[in-house]
Each structure stands twice: as structure tokens, then as C-alpha cells.
VEXZAMAR-376963 format. One line per 3 residues: number of its first residue (from 1); their letters; for each residue y, z, x of C-alpha. Coordinates in Angstrom, 3 decimals, m for minus. Last residue first. Example, Ala and Ser with C-alpha at 12.3 -4.5 7.8 and 13.67 -1.06 7.14 Angstrom:
2	sa	m1.060 7.140 13.670 | m4.500 7.800 12.300
This chain:
115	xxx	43.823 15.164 m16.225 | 41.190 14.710 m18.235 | 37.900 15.269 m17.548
112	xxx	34.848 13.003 m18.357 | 31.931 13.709 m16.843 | 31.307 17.148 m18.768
109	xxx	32.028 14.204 m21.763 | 28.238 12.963 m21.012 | 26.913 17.161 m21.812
106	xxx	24.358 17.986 m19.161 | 21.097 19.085 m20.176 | 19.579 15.600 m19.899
103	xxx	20.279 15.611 m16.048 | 16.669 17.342 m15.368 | 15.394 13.999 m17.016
100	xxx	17.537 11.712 m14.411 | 14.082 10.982 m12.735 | 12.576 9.168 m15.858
97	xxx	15.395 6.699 m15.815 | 16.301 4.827 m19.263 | 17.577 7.631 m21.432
94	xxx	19.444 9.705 m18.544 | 21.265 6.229 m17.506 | 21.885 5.873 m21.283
91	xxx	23.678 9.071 m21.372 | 25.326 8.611 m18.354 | 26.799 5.352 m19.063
88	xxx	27.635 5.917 m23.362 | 29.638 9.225 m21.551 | 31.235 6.908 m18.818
85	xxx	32.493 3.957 m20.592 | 35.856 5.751 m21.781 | 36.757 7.876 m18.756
82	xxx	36.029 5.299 m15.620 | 34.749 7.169 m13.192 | 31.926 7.682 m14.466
79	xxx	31.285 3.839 m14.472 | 32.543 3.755 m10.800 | 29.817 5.652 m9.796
76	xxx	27.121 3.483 m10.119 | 28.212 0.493 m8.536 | 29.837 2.668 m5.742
73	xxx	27.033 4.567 m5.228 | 25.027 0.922 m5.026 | 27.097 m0.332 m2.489
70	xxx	26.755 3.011 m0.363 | 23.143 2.586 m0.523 | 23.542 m1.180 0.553
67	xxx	25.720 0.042 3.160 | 23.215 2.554 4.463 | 19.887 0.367 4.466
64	xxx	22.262 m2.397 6.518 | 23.468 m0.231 8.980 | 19.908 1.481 9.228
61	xxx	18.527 m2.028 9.695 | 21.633 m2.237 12.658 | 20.325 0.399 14.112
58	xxx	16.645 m0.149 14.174 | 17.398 m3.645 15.486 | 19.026 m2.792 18.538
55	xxx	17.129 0.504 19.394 | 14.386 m2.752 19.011 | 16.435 m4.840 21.860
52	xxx	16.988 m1.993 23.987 | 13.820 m0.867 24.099 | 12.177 m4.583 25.053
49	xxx	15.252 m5.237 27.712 | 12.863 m4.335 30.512 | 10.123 m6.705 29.620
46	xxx	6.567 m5.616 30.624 | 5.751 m5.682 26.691 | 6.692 m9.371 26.046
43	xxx	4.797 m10.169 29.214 | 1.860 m8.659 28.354 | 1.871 m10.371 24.998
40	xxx	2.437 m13.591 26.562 | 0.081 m13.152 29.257 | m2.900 m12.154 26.361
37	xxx	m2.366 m15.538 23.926 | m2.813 m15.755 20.585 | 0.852 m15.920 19.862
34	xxx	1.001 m18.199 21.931 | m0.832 m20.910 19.976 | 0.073 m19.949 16.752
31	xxx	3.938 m20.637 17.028 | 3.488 m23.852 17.730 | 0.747 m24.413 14.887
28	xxx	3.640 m22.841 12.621 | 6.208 m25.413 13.612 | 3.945 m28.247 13.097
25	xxx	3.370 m27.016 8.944 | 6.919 m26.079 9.088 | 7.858 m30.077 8.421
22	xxx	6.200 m29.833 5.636 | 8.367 m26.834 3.865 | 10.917 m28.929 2.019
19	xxx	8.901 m31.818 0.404 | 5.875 m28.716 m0.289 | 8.709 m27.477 m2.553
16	xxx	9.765 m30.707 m4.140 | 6.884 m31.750 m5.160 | 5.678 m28.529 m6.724
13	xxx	9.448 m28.869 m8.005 | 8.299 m32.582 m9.881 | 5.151 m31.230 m10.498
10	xxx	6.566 m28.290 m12.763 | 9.180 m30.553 m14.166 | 6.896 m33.379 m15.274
7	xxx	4.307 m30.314 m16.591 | 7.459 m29.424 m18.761 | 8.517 m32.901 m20.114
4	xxx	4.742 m33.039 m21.339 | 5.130 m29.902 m22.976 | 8.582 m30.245 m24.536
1	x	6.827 m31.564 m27.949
């Protein structure tokens, strides 16, 4: 019954999609056509500001790598830290993730001290 409503929707976004990215099909031939050539590789190498400009990227990539890491500590911390939801947390953290197996001895309410 919803199949003919669902090929509609599928062509429609197929549609849609190539409607958004045509105008990259020009773009790309651009790009293509010095990107195969020798001078402007050479050139892109003999440039002074080259180090500089990919010190520049690796640190801000390792900016990025270490806030999302610290984003995700915080996601998953903050369920231990909170005393009622943390023992059903761990324990189904240690069910679901084959690396937390050496974290099965631990007892949930060891997370959960009061003060």
C-alpha cells in the first residue's frame, strides 16, 4: 500500500540531491585541472608559509580530538557522578562494552559513596 508513495519519495530526494550538488559538477573540473599540474605542486611545496600552515592545522585537529575527548569524559562521567543512576550505569556499561570486562570485578555501589 505505502510502496508506491515510497519510490515517489525516494525519487523525489534522488531529485533533490543531484538538484543541490550540480552546480559542483563545474567546480570539480576547476579543481582538476591544476591539480594535475607539476608548477602548481612545486609551487605549493617551495612556499615558505607551507610549515606553518600544517603546524597550524595539526594543532588545532589536536584541539578538536582533545575537546571532543573531554566532551565525552564529561558525558560519561557525570552518570557516576550522580549517586542513584550510577550503579544501573556502570553495570550496564560493563555489560555492553567488551573492553570494560576487567571492570566486572568491581562492585557498581564502590562508585557510589556517600558523603
Amino acid at each position: 500500500m505505502a510502496a508506491p508513495l515510497r519510490y515517489a519519495l525516494i525519487a523525489l530526494s534522488w531529485g533533490l540531491m543531484l538538484l543541490i550538488y550540480l552546480p559542483l559538477i563545474p567546480a570539480a573540473g576547476l579543481l582538476l585541472s591544476p591539480a594535475s599540474s607539476l608548477s602548481h605542486w612545486l609551487r605549493l611545496f617551495a612556499d615558505p608559509q607551507l610549515p606553518q600552515a600544517i603546524l597550524a592545522t595539526l594543532v588545532s585537529t589536536l584541539i578538536g580530538v582533545g575537546g571532543a575527548l573531554l566532551l565525552a569524559l564529561l558525558v560519561i562521567a557525570t552518570p557516576l557522578a550522580l549517586c542513584p543512576l550510577a550503579a544501573s550505569c556502570l553495570s550496564a556499561a560493563v555489560a555492553i562494552s567488551p573492553s570494560a570486562r576487567r571492570l566486572r570485578h568491581l562492585r557498581p555501589a564502590a562508585f557510589c559513596r556517600r558523603r
